[in-house]
C-alpha positions as CSV (number, residue, x, y, z in Angstrom):
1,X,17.9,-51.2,23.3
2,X,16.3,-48.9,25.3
3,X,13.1,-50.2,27.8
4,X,9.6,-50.3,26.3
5,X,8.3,-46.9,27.1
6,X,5.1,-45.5,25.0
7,X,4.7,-42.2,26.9
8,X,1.7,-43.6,28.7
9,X,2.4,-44.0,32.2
10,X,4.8,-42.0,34.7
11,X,8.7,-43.3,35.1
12,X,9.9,-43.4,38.9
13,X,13.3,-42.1,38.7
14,X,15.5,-45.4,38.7
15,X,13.1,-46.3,35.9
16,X,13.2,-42.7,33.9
17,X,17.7,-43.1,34.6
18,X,17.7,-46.3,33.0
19,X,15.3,-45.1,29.8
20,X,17.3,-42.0,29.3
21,X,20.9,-43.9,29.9
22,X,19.6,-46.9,27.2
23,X,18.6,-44.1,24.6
24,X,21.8,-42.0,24.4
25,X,23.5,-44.9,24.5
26,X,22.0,-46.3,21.7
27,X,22.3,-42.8,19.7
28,X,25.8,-42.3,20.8
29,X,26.3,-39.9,17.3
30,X,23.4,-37.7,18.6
31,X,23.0,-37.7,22.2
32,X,24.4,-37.7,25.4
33,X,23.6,-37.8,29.1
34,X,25.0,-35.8,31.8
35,X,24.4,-34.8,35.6
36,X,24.4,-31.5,36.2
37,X,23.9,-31.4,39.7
38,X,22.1,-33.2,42.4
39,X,18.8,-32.6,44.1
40,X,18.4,-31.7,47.9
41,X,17.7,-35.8,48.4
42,X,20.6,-36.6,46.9
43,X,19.3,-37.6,42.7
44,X,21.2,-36.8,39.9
45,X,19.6,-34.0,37.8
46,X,19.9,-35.6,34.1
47,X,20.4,-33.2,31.0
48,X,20.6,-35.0,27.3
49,X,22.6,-33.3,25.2
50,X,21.1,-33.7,21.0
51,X,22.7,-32.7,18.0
52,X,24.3,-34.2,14.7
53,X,28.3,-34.1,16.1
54,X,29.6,-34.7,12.5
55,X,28.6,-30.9,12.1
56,X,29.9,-29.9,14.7
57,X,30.3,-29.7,18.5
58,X,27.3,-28.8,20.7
59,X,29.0,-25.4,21.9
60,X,29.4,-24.5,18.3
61,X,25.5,-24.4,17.1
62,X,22.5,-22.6,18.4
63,X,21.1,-24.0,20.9
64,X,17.4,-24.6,22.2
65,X,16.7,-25.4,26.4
66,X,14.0,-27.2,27.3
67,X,13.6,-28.6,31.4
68,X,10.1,-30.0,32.9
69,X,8.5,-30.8,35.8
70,X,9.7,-28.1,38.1
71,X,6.5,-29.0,40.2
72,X,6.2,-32.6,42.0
73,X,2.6,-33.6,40.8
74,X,3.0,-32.3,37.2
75,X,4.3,-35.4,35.8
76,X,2.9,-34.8,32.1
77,X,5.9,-32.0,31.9
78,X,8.4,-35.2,32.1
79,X,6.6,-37.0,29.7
80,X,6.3,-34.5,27.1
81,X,10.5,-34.0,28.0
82,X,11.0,-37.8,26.8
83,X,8.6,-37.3,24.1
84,X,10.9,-34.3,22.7
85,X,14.0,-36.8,23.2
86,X,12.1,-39.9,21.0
87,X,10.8,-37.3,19.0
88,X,14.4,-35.9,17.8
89,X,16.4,-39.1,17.6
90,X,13.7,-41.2,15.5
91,X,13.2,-38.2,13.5
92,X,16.7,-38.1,12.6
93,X,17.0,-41.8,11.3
94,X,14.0,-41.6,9.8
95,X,15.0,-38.9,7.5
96,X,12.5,-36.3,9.1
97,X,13.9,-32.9,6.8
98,X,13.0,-30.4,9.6
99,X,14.5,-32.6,12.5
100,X,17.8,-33.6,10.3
101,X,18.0,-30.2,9.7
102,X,17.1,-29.0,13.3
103,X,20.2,-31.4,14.6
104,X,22.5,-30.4,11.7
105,X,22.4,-27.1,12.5
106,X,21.4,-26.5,16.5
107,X,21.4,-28.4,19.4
108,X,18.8,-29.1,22.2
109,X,19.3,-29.5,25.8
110,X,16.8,-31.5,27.8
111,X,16.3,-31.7,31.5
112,X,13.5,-34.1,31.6
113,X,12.7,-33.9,35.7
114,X,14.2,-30.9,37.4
115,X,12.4,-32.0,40.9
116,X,12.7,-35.7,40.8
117,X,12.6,-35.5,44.8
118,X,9.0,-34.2,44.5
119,X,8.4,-36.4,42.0
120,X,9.3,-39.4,43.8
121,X,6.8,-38.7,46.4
122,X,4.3,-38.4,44.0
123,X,4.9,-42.1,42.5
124,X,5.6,-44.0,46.0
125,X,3.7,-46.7,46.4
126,X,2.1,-44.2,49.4
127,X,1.7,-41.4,47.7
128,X,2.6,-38.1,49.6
129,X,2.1,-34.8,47.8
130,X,4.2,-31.2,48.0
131,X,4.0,-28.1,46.0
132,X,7.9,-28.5,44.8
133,X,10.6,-29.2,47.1
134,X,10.4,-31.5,50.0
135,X,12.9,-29.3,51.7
136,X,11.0,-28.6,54.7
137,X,10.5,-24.0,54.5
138,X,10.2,-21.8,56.0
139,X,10.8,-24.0,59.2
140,X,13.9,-26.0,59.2
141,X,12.9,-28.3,61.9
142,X,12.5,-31.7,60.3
143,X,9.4,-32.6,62.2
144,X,6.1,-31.5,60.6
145,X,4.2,-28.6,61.6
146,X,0.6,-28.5,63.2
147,X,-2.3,-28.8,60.0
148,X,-2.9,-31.2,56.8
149,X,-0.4,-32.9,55.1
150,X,-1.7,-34.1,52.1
151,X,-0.9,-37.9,51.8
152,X,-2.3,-41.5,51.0
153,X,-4.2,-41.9,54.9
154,X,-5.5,-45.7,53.8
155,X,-2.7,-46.9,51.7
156,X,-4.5,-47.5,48.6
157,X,-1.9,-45.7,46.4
158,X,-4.3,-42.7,45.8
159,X,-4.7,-39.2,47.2
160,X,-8.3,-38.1,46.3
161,X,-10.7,-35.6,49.2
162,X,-12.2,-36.3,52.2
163,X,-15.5,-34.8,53.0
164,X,-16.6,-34.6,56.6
165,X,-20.2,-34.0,57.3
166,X,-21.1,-30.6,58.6
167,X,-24.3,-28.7,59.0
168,X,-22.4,-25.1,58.2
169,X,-20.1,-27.0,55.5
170,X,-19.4,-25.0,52.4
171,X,-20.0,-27.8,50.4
172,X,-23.5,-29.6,49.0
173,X,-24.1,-32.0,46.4
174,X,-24.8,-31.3,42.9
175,X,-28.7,-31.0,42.1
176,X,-27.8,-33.3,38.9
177,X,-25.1,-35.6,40.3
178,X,-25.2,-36.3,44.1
179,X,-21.5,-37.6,44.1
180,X,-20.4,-34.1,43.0
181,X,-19.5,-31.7,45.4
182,X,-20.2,-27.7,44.7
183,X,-20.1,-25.1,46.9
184,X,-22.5,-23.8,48.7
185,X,-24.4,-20.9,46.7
186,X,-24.6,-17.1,47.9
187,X,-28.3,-17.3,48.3
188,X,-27.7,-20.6,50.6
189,X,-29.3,-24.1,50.1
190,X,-33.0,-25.8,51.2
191,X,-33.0,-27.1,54.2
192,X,-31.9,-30.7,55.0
193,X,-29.6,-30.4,52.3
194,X,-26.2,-32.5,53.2
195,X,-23.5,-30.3,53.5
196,X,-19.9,-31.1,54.0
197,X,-15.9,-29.4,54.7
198,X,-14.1,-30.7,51.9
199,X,-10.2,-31.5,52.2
200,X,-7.6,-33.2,50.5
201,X,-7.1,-36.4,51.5
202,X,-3.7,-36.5,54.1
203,X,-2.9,-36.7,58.1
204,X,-4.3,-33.9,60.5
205,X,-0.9,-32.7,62.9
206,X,-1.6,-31.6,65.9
207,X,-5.3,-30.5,65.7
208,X,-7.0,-28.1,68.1
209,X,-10.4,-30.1,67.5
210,X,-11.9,-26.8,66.0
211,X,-9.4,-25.9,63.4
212,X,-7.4,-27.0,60.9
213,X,-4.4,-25.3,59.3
214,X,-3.9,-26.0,55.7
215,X,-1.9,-26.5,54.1
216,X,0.8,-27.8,57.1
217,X,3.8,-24.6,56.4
218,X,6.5,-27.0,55.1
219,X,4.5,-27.0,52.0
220,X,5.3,-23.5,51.2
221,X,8.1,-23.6,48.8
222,X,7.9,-23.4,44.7
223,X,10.8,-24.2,43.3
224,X,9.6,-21.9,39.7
225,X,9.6,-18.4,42.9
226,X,13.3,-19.2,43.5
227,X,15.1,-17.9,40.3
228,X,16.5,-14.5,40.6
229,X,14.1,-12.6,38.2
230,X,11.8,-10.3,40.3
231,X,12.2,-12.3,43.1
232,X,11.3,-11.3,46.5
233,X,10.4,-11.9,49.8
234,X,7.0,-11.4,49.6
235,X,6.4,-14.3,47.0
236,X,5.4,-16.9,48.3
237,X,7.4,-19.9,48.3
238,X,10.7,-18.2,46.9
239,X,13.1,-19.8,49.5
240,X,15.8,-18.2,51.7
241,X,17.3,-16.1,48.6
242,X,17.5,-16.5,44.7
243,X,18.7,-20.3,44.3
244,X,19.3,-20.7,47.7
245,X,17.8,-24.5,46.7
246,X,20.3,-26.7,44.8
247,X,17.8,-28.0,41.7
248,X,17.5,-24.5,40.7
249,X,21.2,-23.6,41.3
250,X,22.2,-26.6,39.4
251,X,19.5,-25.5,36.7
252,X,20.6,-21.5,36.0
253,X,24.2,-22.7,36.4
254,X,24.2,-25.0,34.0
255,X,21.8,-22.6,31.6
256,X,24.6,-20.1,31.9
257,X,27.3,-22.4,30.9
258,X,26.0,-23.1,27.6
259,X,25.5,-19.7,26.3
260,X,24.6,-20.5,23.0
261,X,21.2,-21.3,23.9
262,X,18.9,-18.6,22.0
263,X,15.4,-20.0,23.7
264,X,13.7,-21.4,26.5
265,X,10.8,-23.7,27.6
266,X,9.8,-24.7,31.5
267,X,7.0,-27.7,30.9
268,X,4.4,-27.6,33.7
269,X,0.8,-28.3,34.5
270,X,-1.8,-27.8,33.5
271,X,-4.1,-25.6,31.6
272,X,-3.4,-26.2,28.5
273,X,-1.7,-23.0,27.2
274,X,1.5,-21.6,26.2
275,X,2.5,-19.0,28.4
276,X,5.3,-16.1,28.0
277,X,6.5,-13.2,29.9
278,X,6.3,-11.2,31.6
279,X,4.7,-12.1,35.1
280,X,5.3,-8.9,36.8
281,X,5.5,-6.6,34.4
282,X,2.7,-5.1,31.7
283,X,2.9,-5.9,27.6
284,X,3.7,-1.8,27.7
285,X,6.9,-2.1,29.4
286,X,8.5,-4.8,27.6
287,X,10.3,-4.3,24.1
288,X,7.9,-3.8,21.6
289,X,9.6,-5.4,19.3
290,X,9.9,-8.9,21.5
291,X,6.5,-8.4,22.2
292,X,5.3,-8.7,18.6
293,X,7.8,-11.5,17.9
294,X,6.4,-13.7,20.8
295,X,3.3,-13.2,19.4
296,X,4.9,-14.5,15.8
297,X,6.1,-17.8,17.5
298,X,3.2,-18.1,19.8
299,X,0.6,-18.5,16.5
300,X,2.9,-21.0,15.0
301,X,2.6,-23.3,18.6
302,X,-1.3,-22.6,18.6
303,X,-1.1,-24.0,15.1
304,X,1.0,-26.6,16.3
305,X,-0.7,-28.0,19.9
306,X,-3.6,-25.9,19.8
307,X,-3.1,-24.3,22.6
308,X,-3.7,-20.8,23.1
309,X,-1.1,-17.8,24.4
310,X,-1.4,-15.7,26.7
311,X,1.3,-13.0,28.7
312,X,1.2,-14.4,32.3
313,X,1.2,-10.4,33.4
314,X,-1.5,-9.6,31.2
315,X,-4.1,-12.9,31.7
316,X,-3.2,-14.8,34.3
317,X,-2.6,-12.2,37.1
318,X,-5.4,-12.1,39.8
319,X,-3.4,-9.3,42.0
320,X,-1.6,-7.2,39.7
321,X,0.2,-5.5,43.2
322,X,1.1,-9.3,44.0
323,X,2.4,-10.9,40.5
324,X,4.0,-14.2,40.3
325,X,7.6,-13.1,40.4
326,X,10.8,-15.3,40.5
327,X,9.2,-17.8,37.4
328,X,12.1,-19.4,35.3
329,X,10.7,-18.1,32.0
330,X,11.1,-14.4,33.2
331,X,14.8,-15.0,34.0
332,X,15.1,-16.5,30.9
333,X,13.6,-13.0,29.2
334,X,15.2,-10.7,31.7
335,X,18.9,-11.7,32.6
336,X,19.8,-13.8,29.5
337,X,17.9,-11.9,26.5
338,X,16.4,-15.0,25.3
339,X,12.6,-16.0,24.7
340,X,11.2,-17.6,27.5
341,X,7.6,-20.2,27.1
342,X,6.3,-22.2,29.8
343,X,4.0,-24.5,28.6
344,X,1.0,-25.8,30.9
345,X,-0.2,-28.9,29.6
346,X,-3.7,-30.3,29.5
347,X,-6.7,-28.9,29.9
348,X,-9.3,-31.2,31.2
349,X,-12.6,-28.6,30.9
350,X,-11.4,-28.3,27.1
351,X,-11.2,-32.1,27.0
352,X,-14.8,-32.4,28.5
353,X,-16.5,-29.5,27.0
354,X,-14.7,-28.3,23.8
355,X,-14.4,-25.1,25.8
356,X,-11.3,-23.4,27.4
357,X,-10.9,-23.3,31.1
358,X,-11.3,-19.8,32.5
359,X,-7.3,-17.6,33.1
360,X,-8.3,-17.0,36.4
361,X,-9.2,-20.8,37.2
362,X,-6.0,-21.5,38.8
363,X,-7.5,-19.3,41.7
364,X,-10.9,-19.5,41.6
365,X,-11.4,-23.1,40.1
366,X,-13.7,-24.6,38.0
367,X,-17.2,-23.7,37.9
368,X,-20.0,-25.9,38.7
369,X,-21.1,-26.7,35.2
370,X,-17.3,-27.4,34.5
371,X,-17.4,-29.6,36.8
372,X,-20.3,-31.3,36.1
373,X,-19.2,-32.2,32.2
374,X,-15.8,-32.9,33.7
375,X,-17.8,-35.8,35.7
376,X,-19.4,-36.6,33.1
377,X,-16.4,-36.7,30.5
378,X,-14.7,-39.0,33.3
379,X,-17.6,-41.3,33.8
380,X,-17.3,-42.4,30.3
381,X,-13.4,-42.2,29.6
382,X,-11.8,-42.5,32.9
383,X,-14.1,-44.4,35.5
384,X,-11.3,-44.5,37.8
385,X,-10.9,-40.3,37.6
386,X,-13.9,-39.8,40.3
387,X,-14.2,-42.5,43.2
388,X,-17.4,-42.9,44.9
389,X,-17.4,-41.7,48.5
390,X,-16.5,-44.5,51.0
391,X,-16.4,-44.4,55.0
392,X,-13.1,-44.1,56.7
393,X,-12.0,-43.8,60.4
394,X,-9.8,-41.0,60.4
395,X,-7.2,-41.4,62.5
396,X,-6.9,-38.0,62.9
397,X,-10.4,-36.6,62.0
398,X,-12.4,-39.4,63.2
399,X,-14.7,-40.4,60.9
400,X,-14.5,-39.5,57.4
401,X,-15.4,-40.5,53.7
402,X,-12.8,-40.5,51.3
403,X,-13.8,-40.5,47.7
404,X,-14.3,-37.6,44.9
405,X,-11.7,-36.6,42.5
406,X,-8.7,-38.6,41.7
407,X,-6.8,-34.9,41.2
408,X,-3.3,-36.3,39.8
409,X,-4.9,-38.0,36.9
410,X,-8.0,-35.7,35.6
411,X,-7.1,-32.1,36.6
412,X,-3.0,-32.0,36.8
413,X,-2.3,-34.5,34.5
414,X,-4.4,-36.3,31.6
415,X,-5.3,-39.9,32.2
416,X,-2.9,-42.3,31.2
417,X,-4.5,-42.9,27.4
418,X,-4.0,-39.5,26.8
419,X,-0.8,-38.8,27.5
420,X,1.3,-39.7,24.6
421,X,-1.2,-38.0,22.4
422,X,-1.6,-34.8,24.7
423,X,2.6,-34.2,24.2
424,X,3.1,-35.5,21.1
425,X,2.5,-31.9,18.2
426,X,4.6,-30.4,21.3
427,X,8.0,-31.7,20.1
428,X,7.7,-30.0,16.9
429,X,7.1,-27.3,18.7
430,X,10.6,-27.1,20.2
431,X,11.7,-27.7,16.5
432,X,10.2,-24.8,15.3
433,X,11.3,-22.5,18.2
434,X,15.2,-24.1,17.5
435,X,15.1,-23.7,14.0
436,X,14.1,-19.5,14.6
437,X,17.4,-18.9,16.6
438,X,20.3,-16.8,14.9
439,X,22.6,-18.8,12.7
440,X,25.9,-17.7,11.3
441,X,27.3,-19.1,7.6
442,X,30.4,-17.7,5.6
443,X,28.6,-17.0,2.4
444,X,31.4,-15.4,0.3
445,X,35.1,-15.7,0.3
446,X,37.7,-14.2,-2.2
447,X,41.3,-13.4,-2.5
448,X,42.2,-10.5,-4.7
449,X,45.6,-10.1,-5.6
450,X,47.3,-6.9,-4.9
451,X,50.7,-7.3,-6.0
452,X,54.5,-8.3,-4.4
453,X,52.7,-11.5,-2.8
454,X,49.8,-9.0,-1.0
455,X,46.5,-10.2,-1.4
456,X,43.1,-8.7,0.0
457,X,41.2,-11.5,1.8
458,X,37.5,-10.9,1.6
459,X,34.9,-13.2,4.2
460,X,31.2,-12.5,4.1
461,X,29.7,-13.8,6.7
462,X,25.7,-13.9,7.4
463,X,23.1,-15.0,9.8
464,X,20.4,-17.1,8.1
465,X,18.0,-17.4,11.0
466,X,14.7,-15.7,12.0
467,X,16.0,-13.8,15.1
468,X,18.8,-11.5,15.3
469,X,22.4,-12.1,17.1
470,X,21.2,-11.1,19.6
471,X,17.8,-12.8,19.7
472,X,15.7,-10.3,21.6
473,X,15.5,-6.2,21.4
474,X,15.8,-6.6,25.2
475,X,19.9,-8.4,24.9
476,X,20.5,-5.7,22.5
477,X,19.7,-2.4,24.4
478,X,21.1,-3.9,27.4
479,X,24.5,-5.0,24.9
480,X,25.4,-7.7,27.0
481,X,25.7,-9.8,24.1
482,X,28.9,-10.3,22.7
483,X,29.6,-9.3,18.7
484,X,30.1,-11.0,15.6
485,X,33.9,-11.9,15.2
486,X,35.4,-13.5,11.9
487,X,39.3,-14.4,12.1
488,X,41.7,-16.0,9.4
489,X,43.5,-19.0,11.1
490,X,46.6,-21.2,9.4
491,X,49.8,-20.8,8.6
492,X,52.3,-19.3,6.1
493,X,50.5,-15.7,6.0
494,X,51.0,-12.4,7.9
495,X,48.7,-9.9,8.1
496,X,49.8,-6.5,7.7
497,X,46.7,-4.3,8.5
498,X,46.0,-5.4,11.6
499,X,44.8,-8.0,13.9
500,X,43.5,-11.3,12.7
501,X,40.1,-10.7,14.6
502,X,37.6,-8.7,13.3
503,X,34.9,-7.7,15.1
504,X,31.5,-7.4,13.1
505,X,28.6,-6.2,15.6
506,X,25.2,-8.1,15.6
507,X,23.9,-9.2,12.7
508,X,20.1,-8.4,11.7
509,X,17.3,-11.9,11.2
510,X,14.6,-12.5,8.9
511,X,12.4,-11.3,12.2
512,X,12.8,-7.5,11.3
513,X,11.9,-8.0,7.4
514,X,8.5,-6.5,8.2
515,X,9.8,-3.2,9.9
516,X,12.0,-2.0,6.8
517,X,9.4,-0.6,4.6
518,X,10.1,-2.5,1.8
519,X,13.7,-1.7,1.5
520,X,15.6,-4.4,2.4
521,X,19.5,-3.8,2.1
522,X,21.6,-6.3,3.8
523,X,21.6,-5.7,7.8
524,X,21.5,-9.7,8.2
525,X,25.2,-9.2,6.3
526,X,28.7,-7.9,7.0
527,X,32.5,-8.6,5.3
528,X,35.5,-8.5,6.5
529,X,38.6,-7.8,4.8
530,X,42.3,-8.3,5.8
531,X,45.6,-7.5,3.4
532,X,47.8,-10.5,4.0
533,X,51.2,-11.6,2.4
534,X,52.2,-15.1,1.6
535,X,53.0,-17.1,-1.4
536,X,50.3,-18.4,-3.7
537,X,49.1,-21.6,-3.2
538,X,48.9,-20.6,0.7
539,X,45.5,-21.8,2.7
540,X,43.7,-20.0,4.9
541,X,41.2,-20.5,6.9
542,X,37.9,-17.7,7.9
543,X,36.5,-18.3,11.2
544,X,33.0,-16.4,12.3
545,X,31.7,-17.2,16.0
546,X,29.4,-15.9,17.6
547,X,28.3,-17.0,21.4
548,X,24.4,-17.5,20.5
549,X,24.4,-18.3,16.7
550,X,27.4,-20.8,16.6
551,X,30.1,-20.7,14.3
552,X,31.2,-21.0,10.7
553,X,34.1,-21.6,9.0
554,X,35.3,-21.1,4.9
555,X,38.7,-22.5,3.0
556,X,40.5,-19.8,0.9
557,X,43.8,-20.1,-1.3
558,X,45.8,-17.3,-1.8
559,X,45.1,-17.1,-5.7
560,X,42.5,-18.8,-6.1
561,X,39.4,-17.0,-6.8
């Protein structure tokens, strides 16, 4: 029986390990668990393996990947990774007809905490916050470097700001609630207005008593800048060299093991969007053709979660000469072929106001009137989301008040209520992006007899999915993809036109319906033929495989029609 968990609270990871080890194991016929590597502390990196095994093997079905919290503080992405999990196996014994179908005939692949080292910092009892890794970069020294580390300073279990008082601060109250801080305006404020510097709450290092570094450099590196797509040194936080850091080396390894996976989704925070590639490149230099069919699959997850798409390139790029390179979802797109998502979850200014955050908030944050109906929203739902200020002796800064916003749970992540809720029309979702992927079936097989104990053995095979073989235009101009290959396995036969494998190209999906004018032929469709001799009565056996839309197999008997 696996532990009481009701997606509303974060899992430490001895606590998220025993939940995921007490579901497979209860769901032995449908899931398993697996390490595929270990983190730079030391954790196992968990996958769980899902599909219906009396259909067949994982390897042998199209496959859907789905890995979260890349990022320590965004602890929703885990959440929504379990949710997915609960989601598939309950559907499954319920009887749910897109989920038994889902597992039937693909399999998903869940990493539910690809950071749990971040993440661990995060929970502690004393709380200590980095971007991603807590590898210590570009520095190697293990003592911290001069500025702010962002941290719990009074051991209450919370990292909220810390305002100091300052006549040339860049911060002032809010003319309609005092507790709020807002910057400063162009024009200036009245005079005798309080004005303070505003900071995270966390330990000064090595201050100068005039200024303060932040953040401290060993927060520097991003995990989601270290995968080989467009990477560089210039991006910020992208490590020594593509997956020079062993969570994302463990991740693409293990990705590139398994290739039939057809699609991919990175869960972050927040935002509350679905976001595709490309981040370095413009929508005009990407296929057209996967440009229109993310935009296919991206209105059937608005209709799903509600949550609008956008191209990262195209909307969420502030410098278009400094793009966000090195993201997981654009190496999903550009080295494998596939369709990459990331997924930002929650949106606390949609939550507040009924109206979306701004694309660019990410680097110019929220504005004052967001922030005021955020207050507001809290104040009535989440008391605990904005802490009255409060006077601390810094032992650092002197003195201090600590106070404000309670980030983790209002901006990065929804408040614990909302959690199960805010990840819950996500898992279906997933379902929908799985059930798109190529799939092959045998959909004809005949013997015709040709005389003297030949026989012509016919196999039609066919893929029944939405997407091509090949999933994306990209995979197929680069042809790094593999063909279609059907072969006649058993014994008691010979063939005598050649060999037993036939290769059959890519075969077409449902996706290209709209670009053939109305005349449809068969380009989802090929057959194979083979003139064998054997005695009648003799079984054969037609296998078709293909390395992103699974396999298929048909019985024939010499004779038999």
């Amino acid at each position: 029986m696996a532990p009481r968990w009701s997606f509303d609270r974060h899992l430490r990871f001895d606590a998220l390990t025993d939940w995921l080890r007490a579901v497979v194991d209860s769901h032995r016929d449908l899931a398993t668990l697996e390490s595929y590597g270990t983190s730079h502390e030391g954790r196992e990196l968990w996958l769980v393996t899902i599909t219906d095994r009396s259909t067949g093997e994982p390897d042998t079905k199209p496959a859907h990947w789905t890995d979260a919290s890349i990022h320590a503080v965004e602890l929703t992405a885990t959440v929504a990774a379990c949710s997915l999990i609960q989601h598939l196996l309950d559907g499954y014994r319920a009887g749910d007809e897109r989920v038994v179908e889902a597992l039937r005939t693909r399999t998903f692949y869940v990493a539910p905490r690809v950071n749990p080292d971040g993440a661990e910092w995060v929970l502690a009892e004393r709380p200590r916050y980095r971007r991603s890794s807590t590898r210590p970069w570009p520095w190697r020294q293990p003592e911290p470097r001069p500025g702010l580390t962002v941290e719990d300073v009074d051991g209450d279990g919370r990292v909220l700001e810390m305002r100091v008082a300052d006549p040339d601060g860049g911060w002032m109250p809010h003319p309609e609630a005092d507790r709020l801080l807002v910057p400063v305006p162009v024009e200036g404020c009245a005079a005798g207005t309080p004005r303070y510097r505003l900071l995270r709450e966390g330990r000064g290092i090595d201050l100068d008593g005039w200024t303060l570094p932040t953040p401290a450099p060993p927060e520097a590196l991003d995990l989601n800048r270290n995968f080989p797509a467009g990477w560089s040194r210039a991006t910020a936080g992208g490590g020594d060299h593509p997956l020079s850091e062993p969570e994302i080396d463990a991740l693409v390894r293990a990705i590139v093991a398994r290739p039939n996976i057809c699609g991919y989704n990175a869960l972050h925070t927040s935002g509350g969007v679905l976001l595709r590639p490309s981040s370095t490149r413009p929508d005009a230099q990407l296929e057209p053709f996967d440009v229109w069919a993310w935009g296919q699959l991206g209105e059937l997850g608005n209709r799903r979660t509600g949550y609008p798409v956008h191209a990262v390139f195209e909307d969420f790029t502030w410098d278009p000469r400094d793009p966000m390179s090195g993201a997981s979802d654009d190496w999903a797109y550009d080295h494998l072929g596939i369709f990459g998502w990331t997924t930002e979850f929650w949106d606390v200014v949609h939550a507040a106001s009924g109206e979306r955050s701004s694309t660019k908030q990410w680097f110019v944050g929220p504005s004052d009137a967001e922030q005021l109906a955020v207050l507001r929203w809290v104040e009535a739902e989440f008391p605990e989301g904005y802490v009255d200020w409060y006077p601390f002796a810094h032992p650092d800064l002197g003195p201090v008040e600590l106070g404000g916003w309670h980030d983790l749970h209002v901006w990065v992540n929804p408040p614990p209520s909302r959690l199960a809720a805010e990840v819950a029309p996500h898992a279906e979702f997933a379902v929908d992006l799985a059930l798109a992927s190529p799939r092959l079936v045998i959909g004809r097989t005949a013997t015709v007899a040709l005389g003297a104990d030949h026989w012509r053995v016919e196999v039609g095979v066919a893929n029944v999915g939405w997407l091509a073989t090949t999933v994306t235009a990209l995979a197929a101009k680069a042809d790094f993809i593999l063909p279609v290959t059907v072969e006649l396995e058993g014994n008691g036969f010979e063939i005598v036109d050649g060999p037993s494998r036939r290769e059959l190209g890519q075969l077409d999906g449902r996706s290209s319906l709209r670009f053939r004018g109305g005349q449809d032929g068969t380009p989802e469709r090929a057959l194979a033929t083979w003139v064998v001799r054997g005695e009648p009565g003799t079984e054969l056996r037609a296998v078709a495989r293909h390395l992103r839309a699974g396999s298929a197999s048909g019985a024939l008997v010499l004779g038999s029609p």
